[in-house]
N, C-alpha and C positions, 0 to 999 in steps of 0.2 A: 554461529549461534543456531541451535537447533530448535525450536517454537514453534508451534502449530498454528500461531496465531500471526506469524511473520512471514512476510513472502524473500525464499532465497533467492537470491544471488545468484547466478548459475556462474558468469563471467562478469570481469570488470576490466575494462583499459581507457588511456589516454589515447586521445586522437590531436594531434599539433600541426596543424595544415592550414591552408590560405582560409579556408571557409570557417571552421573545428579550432580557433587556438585555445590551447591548453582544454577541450572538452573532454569530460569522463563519462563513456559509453557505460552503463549497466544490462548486460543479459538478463530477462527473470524469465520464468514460465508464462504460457500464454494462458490464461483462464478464459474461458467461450463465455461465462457469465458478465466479463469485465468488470470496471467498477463501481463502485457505489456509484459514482457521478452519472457513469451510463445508467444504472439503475434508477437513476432520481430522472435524467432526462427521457424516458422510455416512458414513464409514470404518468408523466404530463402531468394534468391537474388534478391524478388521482392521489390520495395520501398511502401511506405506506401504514401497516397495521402497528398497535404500539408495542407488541409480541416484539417483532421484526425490530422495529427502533430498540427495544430495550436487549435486544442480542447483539444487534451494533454494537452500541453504547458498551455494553460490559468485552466483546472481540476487541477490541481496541483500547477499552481499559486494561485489558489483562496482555495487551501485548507491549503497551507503557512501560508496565510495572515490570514485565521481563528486561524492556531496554534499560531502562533505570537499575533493575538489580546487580545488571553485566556493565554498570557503567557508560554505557552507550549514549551517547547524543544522538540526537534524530534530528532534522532538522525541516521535516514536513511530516503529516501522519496520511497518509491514502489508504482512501477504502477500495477493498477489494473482497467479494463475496464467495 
């Protein structure tokens, strides 16, 4: 799936070993900004502007509505900026 608003995949494998059973490694891109959570944790007690929250809010509504139209389940939604 191609989306602007979705972070790809670069690799996927199974790992089945003493430590790892049956784990699925995902590859993605590193982003230097991380994620929202780093982002909220970096903040401290500062708030974030509502500009900012309401571009969240709509990034991740419009990248729903792409999983949902491709039939896709998701099965967490992570923020990444």
């Amino acid at each position: 799936m191609n989306d602007e608003n979705i972070v790809k995949i670069v690799k996927s494998f199974k790992i089945n070993d003493d430590r790892w059973a049956n784990a699925t490694v995902e590859i993605m891109p590193y982003y230097t900004t991380g994620s929202l959570f780093d982002m909220i944790r970096a903040k401290g007690d500062k708030c974030f502007t509502d500009d900012f929250l309401v571009d969240m809010t709509k990034t991740v509504a419009k990248a729903l509505v792409a999983l949902h139209s491709n039939k896709i389940v998701h099965r967490y939604v992570v923020f990444i900026s």
